[in-house]
PDB file of N, CA, C and O in Angstrom:
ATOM      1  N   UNK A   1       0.843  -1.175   0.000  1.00  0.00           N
ATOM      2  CA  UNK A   1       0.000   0.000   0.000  1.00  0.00           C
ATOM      3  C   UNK A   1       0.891   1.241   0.000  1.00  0.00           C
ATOM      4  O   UNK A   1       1.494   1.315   1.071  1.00  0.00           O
ATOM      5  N   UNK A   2       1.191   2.279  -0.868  1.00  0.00           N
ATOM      6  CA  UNK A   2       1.302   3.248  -0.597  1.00  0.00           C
ATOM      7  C   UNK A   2       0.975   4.470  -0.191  1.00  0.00           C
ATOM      8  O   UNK A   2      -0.141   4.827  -0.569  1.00  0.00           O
ATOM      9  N   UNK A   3       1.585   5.249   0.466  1.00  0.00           N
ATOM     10  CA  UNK A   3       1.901   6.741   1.361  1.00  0.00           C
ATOM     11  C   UNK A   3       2.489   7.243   0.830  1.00  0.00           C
ATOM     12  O   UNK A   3       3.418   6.969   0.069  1.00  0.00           O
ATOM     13  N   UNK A   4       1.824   8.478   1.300  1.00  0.00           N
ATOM     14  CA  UNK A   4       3.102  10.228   0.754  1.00  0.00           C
ATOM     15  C   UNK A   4       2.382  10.971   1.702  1.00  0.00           C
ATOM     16  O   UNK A   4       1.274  10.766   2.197  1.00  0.00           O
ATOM     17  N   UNK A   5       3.311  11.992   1.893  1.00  0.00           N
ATOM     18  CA  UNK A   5       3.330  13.170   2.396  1.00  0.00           C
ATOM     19  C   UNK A   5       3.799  13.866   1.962  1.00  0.00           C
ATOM     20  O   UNK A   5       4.985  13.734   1.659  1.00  0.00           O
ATOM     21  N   UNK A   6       2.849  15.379   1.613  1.00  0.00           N
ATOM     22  CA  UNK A   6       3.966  16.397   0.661  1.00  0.00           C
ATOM     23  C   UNK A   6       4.195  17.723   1.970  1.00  0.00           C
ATOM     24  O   UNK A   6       3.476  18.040   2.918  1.00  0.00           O
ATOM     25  N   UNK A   7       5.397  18.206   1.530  1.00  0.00           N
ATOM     26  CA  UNK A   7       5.387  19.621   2.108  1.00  0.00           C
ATOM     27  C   UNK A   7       4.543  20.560   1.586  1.00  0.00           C
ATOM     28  O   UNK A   7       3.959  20.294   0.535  1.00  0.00           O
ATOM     29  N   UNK A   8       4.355  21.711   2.182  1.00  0.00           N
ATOM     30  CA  UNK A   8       3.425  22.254   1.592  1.00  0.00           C
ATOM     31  C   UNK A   8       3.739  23.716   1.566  1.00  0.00           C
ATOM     32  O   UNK A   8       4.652  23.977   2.350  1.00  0.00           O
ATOM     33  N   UNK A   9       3.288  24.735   0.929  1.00  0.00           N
ATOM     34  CA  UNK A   9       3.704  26.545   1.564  1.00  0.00           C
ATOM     35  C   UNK A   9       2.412  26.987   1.070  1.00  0.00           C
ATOM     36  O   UNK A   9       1.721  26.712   0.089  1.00  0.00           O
ATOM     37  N   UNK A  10       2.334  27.601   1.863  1.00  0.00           N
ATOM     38  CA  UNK A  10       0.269  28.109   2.040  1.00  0.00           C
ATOM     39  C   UNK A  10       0.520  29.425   2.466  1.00  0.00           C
ATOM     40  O   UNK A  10       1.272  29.830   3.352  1.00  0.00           O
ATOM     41  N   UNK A  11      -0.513  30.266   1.401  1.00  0.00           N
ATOM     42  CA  UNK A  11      -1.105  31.822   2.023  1.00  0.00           C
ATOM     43  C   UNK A  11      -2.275  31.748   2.422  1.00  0.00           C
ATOM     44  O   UNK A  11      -2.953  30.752   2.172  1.00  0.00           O
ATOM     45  N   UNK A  12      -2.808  32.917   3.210  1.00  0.00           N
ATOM     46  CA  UNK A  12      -4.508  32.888   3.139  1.00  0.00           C
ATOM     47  C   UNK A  12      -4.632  34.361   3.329  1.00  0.00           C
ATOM     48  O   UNK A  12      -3.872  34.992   4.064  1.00  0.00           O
ATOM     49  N   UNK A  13      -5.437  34.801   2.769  1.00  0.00           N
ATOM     50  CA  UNK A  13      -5.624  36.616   2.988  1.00  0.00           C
ATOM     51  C   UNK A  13      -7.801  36.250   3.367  1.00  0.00           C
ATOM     52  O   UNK A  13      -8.584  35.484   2.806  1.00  0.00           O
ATOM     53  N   UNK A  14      -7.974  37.124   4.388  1.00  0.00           N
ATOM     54  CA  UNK A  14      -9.371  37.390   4.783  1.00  0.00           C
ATOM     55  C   UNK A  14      -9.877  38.860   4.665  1.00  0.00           C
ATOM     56  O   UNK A  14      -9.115  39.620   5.264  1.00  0.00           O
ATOM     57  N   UNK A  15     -10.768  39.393   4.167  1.00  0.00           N
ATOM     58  CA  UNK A  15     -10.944  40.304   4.127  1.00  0.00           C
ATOM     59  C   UNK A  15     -12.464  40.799   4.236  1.00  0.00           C
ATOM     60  O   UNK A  15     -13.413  40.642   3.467  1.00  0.00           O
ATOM     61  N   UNK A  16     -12.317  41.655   5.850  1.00  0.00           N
ATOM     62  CA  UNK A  16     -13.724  41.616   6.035  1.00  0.00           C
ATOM     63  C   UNK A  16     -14.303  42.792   5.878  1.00  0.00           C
ATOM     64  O   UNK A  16     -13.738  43.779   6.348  1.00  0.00           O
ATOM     65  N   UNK A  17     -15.637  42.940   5.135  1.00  0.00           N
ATOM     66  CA  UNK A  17     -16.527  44.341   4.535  1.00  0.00           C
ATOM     67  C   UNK A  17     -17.194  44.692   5.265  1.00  0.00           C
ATOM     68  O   UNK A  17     -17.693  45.785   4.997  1.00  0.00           O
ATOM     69  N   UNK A  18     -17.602  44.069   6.530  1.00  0.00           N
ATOM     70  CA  UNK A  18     -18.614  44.793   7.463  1.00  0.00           C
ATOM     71  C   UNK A  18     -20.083  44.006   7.467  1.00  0.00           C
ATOM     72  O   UNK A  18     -20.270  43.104   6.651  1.00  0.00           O
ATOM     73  N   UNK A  19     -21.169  44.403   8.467  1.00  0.00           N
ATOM     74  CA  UNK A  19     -22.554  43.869   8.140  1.00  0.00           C
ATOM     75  C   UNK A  19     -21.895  41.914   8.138  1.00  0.00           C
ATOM     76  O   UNK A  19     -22.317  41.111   7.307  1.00  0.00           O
ATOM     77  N   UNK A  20     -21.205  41.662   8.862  1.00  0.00           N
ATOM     78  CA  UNK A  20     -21.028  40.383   8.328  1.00  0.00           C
ATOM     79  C   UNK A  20     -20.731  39.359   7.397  1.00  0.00           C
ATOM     80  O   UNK A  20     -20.828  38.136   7.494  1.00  0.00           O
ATOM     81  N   UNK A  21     -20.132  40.513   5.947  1.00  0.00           N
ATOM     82  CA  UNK A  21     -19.762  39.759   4.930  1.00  0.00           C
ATOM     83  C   UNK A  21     -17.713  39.964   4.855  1.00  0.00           C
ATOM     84  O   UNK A  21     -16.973  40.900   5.157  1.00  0.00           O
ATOM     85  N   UNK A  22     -17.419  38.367   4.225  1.00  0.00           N
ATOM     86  CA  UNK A  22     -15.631  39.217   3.778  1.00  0.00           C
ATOM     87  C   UNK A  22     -15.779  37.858   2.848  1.00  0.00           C
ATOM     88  O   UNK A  22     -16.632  36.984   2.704  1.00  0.00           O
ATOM     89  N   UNK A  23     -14.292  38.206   2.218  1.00  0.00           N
ATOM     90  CA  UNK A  23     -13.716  37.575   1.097  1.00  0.00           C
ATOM     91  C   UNK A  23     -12.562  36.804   1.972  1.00  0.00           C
ATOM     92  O   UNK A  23     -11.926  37.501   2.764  1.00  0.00           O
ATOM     93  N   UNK A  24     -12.242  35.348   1.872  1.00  0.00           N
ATOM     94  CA  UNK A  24     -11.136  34.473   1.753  1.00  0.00           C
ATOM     95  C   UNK A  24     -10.414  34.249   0.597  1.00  0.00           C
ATOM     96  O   UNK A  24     -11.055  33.767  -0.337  1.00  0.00           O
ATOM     97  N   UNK A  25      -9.058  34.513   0.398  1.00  0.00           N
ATOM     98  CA  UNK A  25      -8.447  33.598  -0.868  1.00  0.00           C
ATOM     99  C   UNK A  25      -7.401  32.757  -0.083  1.00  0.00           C
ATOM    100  O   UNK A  25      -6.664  33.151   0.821  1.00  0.00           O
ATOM    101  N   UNK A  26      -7.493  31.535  -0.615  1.00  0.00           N
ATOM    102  CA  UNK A  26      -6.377  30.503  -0.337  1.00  0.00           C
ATOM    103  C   UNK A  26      -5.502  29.980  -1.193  1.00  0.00           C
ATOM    104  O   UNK A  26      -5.981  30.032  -2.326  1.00  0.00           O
ATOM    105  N   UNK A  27      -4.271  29.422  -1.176  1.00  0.00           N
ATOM    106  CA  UNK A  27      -3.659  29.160  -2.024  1.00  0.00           C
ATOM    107  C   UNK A  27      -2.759  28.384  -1.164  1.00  0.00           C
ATOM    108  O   UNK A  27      -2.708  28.613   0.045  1.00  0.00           O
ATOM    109  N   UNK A  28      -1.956  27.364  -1.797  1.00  0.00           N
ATOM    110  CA  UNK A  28      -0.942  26.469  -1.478  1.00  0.00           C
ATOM    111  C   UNK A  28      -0.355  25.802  -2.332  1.00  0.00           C
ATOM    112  O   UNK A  28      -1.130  25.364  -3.182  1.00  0.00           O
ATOM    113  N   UNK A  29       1.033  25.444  -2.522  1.00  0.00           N
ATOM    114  CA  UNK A  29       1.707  24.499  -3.373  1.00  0.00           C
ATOM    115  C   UNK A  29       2.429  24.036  -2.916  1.00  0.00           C
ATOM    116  O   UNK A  29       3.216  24.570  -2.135  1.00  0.00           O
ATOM    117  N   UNK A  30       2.407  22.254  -3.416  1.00  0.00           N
ATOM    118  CA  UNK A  30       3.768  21.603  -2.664  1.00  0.00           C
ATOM    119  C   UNK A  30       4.135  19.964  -3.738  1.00  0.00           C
ATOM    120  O   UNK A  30       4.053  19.536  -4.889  1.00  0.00           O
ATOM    121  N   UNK A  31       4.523  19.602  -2.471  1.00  0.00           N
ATOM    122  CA  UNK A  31       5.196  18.411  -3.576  1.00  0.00           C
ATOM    123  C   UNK A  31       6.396  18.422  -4.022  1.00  0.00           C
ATOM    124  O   UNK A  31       7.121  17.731  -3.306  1.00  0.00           O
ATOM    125  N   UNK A  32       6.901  18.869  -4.834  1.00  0.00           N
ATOM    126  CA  UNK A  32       8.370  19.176  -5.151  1.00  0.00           C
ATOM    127  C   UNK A  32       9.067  18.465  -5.122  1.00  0.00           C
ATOM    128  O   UNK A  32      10.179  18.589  -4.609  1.00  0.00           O
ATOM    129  N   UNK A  33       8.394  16.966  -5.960  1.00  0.00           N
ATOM    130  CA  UNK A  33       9.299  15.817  -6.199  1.00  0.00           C
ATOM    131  C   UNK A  33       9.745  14.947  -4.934  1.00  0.00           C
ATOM    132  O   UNK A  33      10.334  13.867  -4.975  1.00  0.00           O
ATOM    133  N   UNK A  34       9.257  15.792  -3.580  1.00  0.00           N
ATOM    134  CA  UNK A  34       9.280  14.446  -2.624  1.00  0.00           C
ATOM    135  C   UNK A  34       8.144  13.824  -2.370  1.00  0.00           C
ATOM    136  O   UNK A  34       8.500  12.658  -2.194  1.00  0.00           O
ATOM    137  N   UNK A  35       6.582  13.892  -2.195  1.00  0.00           N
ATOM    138  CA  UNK A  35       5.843  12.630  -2.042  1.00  0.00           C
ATOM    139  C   UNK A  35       5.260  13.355  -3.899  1.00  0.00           C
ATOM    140  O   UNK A  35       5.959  13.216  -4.903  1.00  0.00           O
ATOM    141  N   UNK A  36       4.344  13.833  -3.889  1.00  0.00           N
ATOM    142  CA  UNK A  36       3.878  14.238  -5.167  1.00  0.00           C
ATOM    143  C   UNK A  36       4.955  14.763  -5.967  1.00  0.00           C
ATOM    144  O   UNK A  36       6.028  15.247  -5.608  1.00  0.00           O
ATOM    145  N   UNK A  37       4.443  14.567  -7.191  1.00  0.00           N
ATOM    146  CA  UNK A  37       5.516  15.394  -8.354  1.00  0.00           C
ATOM    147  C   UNK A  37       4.926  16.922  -7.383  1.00  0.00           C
ATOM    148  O   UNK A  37       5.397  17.273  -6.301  1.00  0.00           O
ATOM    149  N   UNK A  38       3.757  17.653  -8.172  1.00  0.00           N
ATOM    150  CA  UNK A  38       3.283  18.927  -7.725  1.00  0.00           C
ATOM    151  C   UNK A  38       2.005  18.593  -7.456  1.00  0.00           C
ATOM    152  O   UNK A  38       1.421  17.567  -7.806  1.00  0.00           O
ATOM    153  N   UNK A  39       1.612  19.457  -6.850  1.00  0.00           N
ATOM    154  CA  UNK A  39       0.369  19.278  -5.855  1.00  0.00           C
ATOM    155  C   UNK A  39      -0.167  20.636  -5.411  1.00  0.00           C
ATOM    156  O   UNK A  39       0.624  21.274  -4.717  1.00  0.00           O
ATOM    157  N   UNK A  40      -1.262  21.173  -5.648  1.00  0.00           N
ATOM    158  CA  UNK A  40      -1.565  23.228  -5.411  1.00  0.00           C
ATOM    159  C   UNK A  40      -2.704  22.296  -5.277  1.00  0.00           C
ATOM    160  O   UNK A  40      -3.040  21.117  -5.383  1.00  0.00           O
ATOM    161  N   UNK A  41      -3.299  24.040  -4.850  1.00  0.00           N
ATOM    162  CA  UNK A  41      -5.040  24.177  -4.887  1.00  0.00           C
ATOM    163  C   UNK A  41      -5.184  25.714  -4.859  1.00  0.00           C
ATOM    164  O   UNK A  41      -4.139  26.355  -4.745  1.00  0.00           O
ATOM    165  N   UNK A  42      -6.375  26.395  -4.951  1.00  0.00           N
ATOM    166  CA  UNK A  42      -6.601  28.017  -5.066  1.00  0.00           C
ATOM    167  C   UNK A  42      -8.144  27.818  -4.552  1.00  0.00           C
ATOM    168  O   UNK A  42      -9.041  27.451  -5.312  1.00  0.00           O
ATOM    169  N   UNK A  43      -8.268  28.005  -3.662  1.00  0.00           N
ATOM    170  CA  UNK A  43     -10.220  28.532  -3.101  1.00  0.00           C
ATOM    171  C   UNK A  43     -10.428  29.681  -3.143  1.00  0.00           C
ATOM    172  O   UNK A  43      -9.610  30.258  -2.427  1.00  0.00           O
ATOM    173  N   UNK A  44     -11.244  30.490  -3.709  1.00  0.00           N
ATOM    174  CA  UNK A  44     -11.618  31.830  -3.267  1.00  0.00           C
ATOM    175  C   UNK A  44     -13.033  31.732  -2.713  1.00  0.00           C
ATOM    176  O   UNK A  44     -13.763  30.968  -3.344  1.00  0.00           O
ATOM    177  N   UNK A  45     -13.561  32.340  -1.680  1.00  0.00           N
ATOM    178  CA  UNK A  45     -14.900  32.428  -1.024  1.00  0.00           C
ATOM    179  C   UNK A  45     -15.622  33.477  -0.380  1.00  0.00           C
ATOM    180  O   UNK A  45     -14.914  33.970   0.498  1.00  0.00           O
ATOM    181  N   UNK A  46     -16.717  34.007  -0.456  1.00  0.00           N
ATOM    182  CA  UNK A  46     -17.807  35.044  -0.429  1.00  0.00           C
ATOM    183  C   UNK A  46     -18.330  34.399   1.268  1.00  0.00           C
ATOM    184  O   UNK A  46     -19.295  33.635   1.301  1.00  0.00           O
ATOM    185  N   UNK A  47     -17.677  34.750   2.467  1.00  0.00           N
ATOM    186  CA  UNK A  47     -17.870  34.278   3.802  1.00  0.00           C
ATOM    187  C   UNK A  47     -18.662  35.628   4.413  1.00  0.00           C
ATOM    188  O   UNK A  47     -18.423  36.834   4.477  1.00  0.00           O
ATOM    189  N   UNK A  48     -19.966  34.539   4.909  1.00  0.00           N
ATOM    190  CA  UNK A  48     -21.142  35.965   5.934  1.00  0.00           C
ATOM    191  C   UNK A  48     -20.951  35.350   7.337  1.00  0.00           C
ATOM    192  O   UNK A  48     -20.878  34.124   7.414  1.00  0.00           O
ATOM    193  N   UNK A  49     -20.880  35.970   8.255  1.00  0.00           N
ATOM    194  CA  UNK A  49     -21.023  35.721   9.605  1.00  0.00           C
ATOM    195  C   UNK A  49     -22.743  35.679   9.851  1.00  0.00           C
ATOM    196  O   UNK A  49     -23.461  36.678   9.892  1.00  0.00           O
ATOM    197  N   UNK A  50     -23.186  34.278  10.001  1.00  0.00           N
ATOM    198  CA  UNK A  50     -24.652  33.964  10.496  1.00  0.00           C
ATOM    199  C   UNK A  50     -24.871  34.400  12.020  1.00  0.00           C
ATOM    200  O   UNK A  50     -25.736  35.171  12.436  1.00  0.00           O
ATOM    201  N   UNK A  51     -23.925  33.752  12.731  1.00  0.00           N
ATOM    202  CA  UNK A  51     -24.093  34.680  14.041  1.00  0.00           C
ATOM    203  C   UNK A  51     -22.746  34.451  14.485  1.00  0.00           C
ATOM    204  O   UNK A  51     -21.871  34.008  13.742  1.00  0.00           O
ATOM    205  N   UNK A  52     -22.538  34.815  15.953  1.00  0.00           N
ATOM    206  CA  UNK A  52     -21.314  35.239  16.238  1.00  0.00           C
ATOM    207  C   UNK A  52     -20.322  33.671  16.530  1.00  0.00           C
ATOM    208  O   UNK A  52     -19.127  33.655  16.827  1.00  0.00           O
ATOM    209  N   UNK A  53     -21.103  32.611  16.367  1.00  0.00           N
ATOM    210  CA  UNK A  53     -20.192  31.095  16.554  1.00  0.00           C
ATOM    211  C   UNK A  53     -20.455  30.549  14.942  1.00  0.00           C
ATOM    212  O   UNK A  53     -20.162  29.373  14.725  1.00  0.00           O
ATOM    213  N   UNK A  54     -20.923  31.257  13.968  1.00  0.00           N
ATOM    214  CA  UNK A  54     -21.220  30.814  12.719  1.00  0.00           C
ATOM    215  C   UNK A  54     -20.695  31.124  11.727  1.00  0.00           C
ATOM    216  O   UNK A  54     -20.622  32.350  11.814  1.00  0.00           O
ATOM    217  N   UNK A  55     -20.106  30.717  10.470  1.00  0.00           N
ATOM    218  CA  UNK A  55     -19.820  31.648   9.793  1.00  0.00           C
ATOM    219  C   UNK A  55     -20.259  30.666   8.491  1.00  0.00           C
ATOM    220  O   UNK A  55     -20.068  29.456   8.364  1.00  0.00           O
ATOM    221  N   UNK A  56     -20.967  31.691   7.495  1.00  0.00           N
ATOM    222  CA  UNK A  56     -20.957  30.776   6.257  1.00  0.00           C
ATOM    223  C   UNK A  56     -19.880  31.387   5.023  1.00  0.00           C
ATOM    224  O   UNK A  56     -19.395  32.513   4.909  1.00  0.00           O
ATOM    225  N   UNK A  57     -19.695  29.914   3.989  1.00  0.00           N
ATOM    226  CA  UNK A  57     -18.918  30.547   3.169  1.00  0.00           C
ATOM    227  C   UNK A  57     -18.927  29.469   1.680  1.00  0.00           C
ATOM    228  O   UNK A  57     -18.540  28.315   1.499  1.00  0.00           O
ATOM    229  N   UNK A  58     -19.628  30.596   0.702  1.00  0.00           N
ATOM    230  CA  UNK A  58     -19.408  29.726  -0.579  1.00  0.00           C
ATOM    231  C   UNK A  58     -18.798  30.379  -1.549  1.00  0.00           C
ATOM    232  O   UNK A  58     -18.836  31.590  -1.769  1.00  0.00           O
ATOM    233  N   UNK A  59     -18.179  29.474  -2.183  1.00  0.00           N
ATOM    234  CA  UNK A  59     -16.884  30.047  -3.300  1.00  0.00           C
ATOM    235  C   UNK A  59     -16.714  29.102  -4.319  1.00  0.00           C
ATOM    236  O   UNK A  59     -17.696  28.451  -4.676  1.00  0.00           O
ATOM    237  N   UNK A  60     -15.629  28.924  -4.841  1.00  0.00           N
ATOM    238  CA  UNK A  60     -14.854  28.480  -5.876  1.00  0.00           C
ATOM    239  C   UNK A  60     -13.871  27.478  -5.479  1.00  0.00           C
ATOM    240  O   UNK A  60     -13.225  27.948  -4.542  1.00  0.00           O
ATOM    241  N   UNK A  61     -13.459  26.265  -5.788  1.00  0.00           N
ATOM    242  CA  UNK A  61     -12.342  25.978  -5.607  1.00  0.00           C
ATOM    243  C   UNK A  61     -11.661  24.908  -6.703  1.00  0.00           C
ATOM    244  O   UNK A  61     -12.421  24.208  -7.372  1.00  0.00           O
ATOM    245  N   UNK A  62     -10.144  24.794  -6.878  1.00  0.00           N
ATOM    246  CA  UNK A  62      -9.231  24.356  -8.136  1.00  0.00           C
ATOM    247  C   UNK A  62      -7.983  23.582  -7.069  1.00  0.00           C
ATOM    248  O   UNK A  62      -7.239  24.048  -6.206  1.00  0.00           O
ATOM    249  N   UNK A  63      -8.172  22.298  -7.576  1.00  0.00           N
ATOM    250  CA  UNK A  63      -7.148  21.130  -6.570  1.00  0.00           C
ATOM    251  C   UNK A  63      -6.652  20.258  -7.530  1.00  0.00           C
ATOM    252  O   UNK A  63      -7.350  19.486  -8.187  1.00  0.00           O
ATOM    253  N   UNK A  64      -5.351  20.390  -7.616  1.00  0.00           N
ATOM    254  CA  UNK A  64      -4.408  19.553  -8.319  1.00  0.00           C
ATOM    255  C   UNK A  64      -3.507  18.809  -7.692  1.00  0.00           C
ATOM    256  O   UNK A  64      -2.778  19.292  -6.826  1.00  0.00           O
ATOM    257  N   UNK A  65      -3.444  17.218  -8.156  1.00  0.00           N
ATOM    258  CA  UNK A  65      -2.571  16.077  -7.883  1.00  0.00           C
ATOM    259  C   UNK A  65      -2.017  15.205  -8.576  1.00  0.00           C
ATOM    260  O   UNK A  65      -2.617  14.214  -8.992  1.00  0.00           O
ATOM    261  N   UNK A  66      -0.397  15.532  -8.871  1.00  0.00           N
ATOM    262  CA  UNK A  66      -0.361  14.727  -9.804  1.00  0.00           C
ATOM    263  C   UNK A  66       1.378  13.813  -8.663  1.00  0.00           C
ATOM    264  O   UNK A  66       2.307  14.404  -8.114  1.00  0.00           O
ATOM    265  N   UNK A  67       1.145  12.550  -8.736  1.00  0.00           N
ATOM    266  CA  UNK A  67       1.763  11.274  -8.187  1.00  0.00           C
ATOM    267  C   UNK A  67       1.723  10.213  -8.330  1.00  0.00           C
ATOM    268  O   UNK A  67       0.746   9.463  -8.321  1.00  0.00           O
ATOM    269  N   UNK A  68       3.442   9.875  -8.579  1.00  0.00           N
ATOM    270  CA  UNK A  68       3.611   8.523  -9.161  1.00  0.00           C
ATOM    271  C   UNK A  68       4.161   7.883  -8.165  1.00  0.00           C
ATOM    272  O   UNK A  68       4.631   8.576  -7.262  1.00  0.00           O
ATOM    273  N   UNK A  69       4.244   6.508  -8.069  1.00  0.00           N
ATOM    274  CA  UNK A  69       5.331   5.994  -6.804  1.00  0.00           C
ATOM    275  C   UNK A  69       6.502   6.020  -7.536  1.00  0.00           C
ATOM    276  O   UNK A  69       6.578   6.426  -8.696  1.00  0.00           O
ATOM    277  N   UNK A  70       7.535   5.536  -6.788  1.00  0.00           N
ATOM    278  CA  UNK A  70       9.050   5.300  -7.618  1.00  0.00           C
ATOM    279  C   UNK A  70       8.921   4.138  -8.309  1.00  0.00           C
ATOM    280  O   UNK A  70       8.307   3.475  -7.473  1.00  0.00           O
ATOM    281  N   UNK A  71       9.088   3.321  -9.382  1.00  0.00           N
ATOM    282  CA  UNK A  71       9.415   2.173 -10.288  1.00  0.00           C
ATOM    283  C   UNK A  71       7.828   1.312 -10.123  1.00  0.00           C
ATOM    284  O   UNK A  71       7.485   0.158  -9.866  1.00  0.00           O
ATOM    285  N   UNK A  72       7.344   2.223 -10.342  1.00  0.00           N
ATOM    286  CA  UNK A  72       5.698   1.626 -10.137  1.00  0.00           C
ATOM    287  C   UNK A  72       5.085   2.588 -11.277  1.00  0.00           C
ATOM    288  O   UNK A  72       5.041   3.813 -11.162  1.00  0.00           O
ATOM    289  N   UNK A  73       4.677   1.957 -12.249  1.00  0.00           N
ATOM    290  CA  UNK A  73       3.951   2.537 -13.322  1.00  0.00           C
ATOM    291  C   UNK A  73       2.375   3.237 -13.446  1.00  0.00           C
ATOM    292  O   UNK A  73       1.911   3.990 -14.303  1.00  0.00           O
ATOM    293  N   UNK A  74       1.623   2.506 -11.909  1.00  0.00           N
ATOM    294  CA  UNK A  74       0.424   3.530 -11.352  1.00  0.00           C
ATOM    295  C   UNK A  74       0.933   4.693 -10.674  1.00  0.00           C
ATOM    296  O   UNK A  74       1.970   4.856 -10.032  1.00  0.00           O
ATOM    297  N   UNK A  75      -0.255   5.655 -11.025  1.00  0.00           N
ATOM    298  CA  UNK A  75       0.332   6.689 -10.243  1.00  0.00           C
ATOM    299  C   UNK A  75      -1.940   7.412 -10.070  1.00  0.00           C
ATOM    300  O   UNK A  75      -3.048   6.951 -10.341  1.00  0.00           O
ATOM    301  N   UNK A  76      -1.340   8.735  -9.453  1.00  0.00           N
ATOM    302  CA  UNK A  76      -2.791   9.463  -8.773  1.00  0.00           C
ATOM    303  C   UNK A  76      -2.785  10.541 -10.035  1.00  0.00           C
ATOM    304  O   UNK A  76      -1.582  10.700 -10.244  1.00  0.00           O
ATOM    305  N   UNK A  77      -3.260  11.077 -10.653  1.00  0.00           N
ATOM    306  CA  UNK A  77      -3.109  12.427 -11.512  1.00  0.00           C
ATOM    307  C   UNK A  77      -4.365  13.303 -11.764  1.00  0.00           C
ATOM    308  O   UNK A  77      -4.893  13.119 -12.861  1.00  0.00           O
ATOM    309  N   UNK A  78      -4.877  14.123 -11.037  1.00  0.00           N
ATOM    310  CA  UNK A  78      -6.361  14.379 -10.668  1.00  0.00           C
ATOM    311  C   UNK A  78      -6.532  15.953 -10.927  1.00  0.00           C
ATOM    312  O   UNK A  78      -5.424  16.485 -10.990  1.00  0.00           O
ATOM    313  N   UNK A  79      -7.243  16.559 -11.041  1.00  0.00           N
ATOM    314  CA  UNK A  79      -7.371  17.911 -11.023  1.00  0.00           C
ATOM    315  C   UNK A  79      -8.968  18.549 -10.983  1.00  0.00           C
ATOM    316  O   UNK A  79      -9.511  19.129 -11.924  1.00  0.00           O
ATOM    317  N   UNK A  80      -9.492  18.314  -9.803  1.00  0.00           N
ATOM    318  CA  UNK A  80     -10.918  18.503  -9.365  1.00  0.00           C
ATOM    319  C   UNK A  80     -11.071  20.453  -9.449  1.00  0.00           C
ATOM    320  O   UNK A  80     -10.215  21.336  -9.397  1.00  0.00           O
ATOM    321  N   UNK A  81     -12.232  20.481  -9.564  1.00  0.00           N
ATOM    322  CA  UNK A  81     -12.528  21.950  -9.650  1.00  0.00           C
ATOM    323  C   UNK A  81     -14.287  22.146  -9.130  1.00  0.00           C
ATOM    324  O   UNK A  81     -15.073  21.206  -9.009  1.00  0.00           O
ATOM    325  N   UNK A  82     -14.481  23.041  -8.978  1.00  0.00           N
ATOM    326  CA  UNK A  82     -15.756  23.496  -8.486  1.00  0.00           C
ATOM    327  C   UNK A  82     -16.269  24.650  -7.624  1.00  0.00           C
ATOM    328  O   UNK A  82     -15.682  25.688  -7.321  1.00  0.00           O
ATOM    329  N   UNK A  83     -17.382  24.272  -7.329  1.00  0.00           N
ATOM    330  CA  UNK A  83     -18.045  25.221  -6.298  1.00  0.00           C
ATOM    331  C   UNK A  83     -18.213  24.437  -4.876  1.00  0.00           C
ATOM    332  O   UNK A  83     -18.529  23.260  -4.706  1.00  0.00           O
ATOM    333  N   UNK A  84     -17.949  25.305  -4.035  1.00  0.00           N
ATOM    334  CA  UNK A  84     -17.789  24.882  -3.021  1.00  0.00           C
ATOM    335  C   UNK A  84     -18.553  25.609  -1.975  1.00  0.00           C
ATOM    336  O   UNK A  84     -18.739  26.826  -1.957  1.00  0.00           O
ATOM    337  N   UNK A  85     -19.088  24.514  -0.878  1.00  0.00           N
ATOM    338  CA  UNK A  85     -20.036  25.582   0.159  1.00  0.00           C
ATOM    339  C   UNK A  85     -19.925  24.772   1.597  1.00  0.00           C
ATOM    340  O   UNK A  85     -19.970  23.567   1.846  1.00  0.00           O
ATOM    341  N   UNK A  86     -19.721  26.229   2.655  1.00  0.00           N
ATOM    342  CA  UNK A  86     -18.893  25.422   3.854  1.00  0.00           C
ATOM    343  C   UNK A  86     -19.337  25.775   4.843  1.00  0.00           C
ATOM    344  O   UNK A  86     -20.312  26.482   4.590  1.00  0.00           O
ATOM    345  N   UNK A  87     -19.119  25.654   6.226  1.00  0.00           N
ATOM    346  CA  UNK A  87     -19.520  26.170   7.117  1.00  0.00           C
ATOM    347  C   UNK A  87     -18.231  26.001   8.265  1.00  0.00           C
ATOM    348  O   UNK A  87     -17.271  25.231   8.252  1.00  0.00           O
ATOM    349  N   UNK A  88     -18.603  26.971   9.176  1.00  0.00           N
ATOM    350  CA  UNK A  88     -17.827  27.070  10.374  1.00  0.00           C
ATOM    351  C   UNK A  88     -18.444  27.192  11.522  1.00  0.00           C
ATOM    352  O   UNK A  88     -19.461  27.885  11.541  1.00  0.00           O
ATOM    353  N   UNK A  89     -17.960  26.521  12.808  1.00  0.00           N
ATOM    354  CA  UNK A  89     -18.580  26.960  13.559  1.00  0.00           C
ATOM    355  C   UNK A  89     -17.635  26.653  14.980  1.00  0.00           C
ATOM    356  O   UNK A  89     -16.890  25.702  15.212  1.00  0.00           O
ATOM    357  N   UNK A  90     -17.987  27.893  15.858  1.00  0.00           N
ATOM    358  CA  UNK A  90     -16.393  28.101  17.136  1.00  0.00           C
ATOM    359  C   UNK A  90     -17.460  27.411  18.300  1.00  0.00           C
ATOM    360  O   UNK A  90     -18.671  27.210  18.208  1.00  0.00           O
ATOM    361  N   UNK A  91     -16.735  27.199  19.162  1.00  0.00           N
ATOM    362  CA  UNK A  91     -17.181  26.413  20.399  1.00  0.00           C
ATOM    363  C   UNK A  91     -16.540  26.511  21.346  1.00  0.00           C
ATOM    364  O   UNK A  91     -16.852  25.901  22.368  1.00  0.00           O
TER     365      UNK A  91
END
């Protein structure tokens, strides 16, 4: 059975408009030839605060995977995309 683990380097910027609405963008890339060849993703999301332990948030999101094992001719090579809708909630 194989495993990987990739490193990873991640931003996130939040940006909040008031009345309970802000913008998230995410981003990360990794891999770099030690578990994945390359491996990213990019979410952007339209987040409202429902109440003060709530937060909703729907957006966009783009996830790429591409991995082979060493001297093994299967590999993972994927690149999902969509809309995405989430929730949060503090406790």
């Amino acid at each position: 059975m194989g495993r990987w683990a990739d490193p990873l380097i991640a931003a996130r910027y939040h940006r909040d408009f008031g009345n309970g609405f802000g913008l998230t963008a995410y981003v990360d890339v990794g891999g770099f030839g030690i578990g994945a060849q390359v491996d990213w993703q990019i979410t952007g999301t339209l987040d409202y605060a429902l109440k003060p332990w709530l937060d909703l948030q729907l957006g966009y999101r783009s996830f790429n995977v591409n991995y082979s094992a060493s001297n093994n001719p299967l590999g993972f090579d994927v690149h999902m995309k969509g809309p995405i809708l989430g929730a949060t909630m503090r406790f």
